[in-house]
C-alpha positions as CSV (number, residue, x, y, z in Angstrom):
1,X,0.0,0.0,0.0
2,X,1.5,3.3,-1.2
3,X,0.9,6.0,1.3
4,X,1.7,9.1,-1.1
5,X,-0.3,12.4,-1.3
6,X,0.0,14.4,-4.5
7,X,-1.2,17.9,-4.7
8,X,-0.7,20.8,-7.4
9,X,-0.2,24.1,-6.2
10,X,0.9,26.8,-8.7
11,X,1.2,24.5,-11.9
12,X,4.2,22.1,-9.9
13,X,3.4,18.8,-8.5
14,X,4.0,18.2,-4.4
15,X,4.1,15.0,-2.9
16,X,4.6,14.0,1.2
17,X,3.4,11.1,3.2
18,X,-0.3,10.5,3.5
19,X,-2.0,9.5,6.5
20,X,-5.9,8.2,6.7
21,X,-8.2,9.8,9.3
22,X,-7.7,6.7,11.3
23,X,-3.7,6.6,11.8
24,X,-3.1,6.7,16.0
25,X,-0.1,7.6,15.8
26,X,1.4,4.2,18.0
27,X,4.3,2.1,17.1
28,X,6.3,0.3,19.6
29,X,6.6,1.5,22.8
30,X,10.0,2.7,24.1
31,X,9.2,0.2,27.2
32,X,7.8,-3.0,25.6
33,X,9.9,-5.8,25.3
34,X,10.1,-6.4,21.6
35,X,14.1,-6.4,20.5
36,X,16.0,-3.0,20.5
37,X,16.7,-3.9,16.8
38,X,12.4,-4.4,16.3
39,X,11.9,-0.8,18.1
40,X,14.7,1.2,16.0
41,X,13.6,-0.9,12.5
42,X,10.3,1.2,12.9
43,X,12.1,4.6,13.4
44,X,14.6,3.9,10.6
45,X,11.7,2.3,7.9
46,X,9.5,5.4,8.9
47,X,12.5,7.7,8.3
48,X,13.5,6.0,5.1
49,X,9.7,6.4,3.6
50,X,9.7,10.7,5.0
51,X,12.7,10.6,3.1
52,X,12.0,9.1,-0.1
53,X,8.1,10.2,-0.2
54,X,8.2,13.7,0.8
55,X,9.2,16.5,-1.3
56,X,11.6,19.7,-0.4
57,X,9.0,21.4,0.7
58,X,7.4,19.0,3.0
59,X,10.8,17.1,4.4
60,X,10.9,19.3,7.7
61,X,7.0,19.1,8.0
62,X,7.6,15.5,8.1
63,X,10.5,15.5,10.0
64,X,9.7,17.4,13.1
65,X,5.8,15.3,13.4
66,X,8.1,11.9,13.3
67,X,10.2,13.1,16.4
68,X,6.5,14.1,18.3
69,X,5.5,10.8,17.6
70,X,8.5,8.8,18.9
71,X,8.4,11.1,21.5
72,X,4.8,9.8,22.2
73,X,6.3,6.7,22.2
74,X,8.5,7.2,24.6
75,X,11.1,7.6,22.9
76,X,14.3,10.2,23.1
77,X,14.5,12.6,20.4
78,X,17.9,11.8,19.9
79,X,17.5,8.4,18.9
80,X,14.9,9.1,15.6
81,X,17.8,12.3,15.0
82,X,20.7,9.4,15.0
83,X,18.3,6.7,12.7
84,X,17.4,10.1,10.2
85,X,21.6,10.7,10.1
86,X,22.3,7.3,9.2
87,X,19.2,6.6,6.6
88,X,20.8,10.3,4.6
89,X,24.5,8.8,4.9
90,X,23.1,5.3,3.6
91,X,20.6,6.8,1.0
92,X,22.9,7.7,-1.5
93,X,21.9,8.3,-4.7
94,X,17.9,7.5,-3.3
95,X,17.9,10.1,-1.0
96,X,17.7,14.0,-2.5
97,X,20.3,16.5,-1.7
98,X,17.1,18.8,0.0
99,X,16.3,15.8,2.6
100,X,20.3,15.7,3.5
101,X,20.4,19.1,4.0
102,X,17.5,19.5,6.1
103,X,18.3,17.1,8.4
104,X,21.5,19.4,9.4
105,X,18.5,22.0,10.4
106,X,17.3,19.8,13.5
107,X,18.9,20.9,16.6
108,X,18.4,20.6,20.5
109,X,15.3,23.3,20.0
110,X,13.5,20.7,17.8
111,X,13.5,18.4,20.5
């Protein structure tokens, strides 16, 4: 299932992650006791798909409601920032130049 919204403003095509009226925002709890590998798979295939789905202008947008949802979870903000660092270093040529840039733009603030 492809989770892609496409919208038109000024004659350009935009495109971010989509989310039905029904999304709850829960994944895996911080505390559970699924594997540390299970709990940081969802942060780093979540990052991954904000990454590859969303456009320049919606990376941050995406971005900075990932970290409120981890940190939902229970989750340290620090831990999604680390997951986002390495899915830009390992992206290569799949990840755009305006997603590695804006992930330089996330500071303590964010958090």
């Amino acid at each position: 299932m492809l989770e892609l919204r496409i919208t038109k403003p000024d004659a350009t095509l935009s495109h971010q992650v989509f989310r039905k009226e029904t999304y709850t925002e829960q994944y895996i709890h911080v505390d559970s006791h699924h594997h540390p590998s299970q709990k940081l798979g969802v942060i780093n295939t979540l990052s991954r798909r904000a990454l590859k789905i969303s456009n320049k202008d919606h990376i941050d947008e995406e971005q900075k409601h990932l970290i409120q949802v981890f940190m939902k979870n229970g989750y340290n903000c620090w831990v999604y920032v680390y997951i986002l660092r390495m899915c830009v270093w390992r992206g290569g040529a799949h990840v755009s130049a305006a997603a590695g840039r804006s992930q330089k733009h996330l500071h303590r603030n964010d958090c």
